[in-house]
C-alpha positions in Angstrom: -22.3 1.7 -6.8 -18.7 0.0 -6.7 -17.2 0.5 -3.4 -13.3 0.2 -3.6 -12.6 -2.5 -0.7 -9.4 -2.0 1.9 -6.9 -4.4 1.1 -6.4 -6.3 4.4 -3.4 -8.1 3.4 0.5 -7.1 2.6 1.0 -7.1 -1.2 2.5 -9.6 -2.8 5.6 -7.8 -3.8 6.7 -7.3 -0.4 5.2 -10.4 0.9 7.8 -12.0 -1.7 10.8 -10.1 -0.7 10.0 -11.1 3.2 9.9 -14.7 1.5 13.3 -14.1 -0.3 14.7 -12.6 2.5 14.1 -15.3 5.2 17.4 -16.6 5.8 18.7 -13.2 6.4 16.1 -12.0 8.6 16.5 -14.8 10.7 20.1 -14.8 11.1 20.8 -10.8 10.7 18.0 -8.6 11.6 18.2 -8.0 15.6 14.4 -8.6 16.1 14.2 -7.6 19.8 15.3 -4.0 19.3 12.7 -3.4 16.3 10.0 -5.0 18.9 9.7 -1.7 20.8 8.7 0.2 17.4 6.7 -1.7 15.9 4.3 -1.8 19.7 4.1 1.9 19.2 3.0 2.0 15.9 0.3 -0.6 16.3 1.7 -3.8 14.7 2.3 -5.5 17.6 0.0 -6.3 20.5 -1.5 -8.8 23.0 -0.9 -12.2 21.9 1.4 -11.1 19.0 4.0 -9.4 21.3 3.4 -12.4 23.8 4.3 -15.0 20.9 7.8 -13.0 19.9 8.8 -12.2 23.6 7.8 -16.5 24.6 10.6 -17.3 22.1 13.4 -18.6 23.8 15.0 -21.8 21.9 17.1 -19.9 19.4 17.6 -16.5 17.0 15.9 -18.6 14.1 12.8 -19.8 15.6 12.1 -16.0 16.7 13.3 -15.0 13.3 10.4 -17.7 11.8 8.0 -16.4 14.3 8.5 -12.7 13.1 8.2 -13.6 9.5 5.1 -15.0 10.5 3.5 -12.5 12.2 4.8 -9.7 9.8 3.1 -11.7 7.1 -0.2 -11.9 8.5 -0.4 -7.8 9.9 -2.1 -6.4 7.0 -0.9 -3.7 4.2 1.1 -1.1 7.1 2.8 -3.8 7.9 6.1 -3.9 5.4 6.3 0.3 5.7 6.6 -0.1 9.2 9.2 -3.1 9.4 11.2 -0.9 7.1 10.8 2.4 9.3 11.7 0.2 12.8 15.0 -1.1 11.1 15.9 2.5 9.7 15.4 3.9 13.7 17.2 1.7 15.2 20.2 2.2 12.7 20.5 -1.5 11.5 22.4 -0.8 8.1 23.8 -3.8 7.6 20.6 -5.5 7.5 19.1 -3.0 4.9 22.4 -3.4 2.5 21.7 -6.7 2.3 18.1 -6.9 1.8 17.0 -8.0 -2.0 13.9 -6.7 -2.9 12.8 -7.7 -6.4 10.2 -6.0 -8.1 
């Protein structure tokens, strides 16, 4: 019998927009007060958080870093980068996000 298998990666949809949205995420998105949520929620742990909170040379290189590690937490991941921004009230941001379907 066919056994429907767990996607273990983001989809490609919001994988893209995180693609298209690089140069804003770097340079817009205040990273360290969305760290806090997304511990809680399970996205970030261990060597993850270690690698974002090691980051000292500039706002792009954690930005890069982020990107990276968003990319590579599984399906959750996108929802909850979404739901850390909303919490801690970063409109800006979120007006100018493009996400094309």
């Amino acid at each position: 019998m066919y056994k429907k298998q767990k996607q273990l990666s983001m989809n490609t949809a919001d994988r893209e927009a995180i693609r298209k949205n690089t140069v804003l995420i770097c340079s817009k998105l205040n990273i360290m007060k969305i760290i806090p949520h997304l511990y809680q929620n399970g996205l970030l742990g261990g060597s993850r958080l270690d690698s974002l909170m090691n980051v000292t040379q500039s706002d792009e290189r954690l930005g890069m870093e982020f990107i990276q590690i968003l990319l590579r937490s599984g399906p959750r991941a996108f929802a909850l980068f979404w739901e850390a921004i909303a919490v801690t009230n970063q409109k800006s941001f979120i007006e100018a996000f493009i996400y094309l379907k």
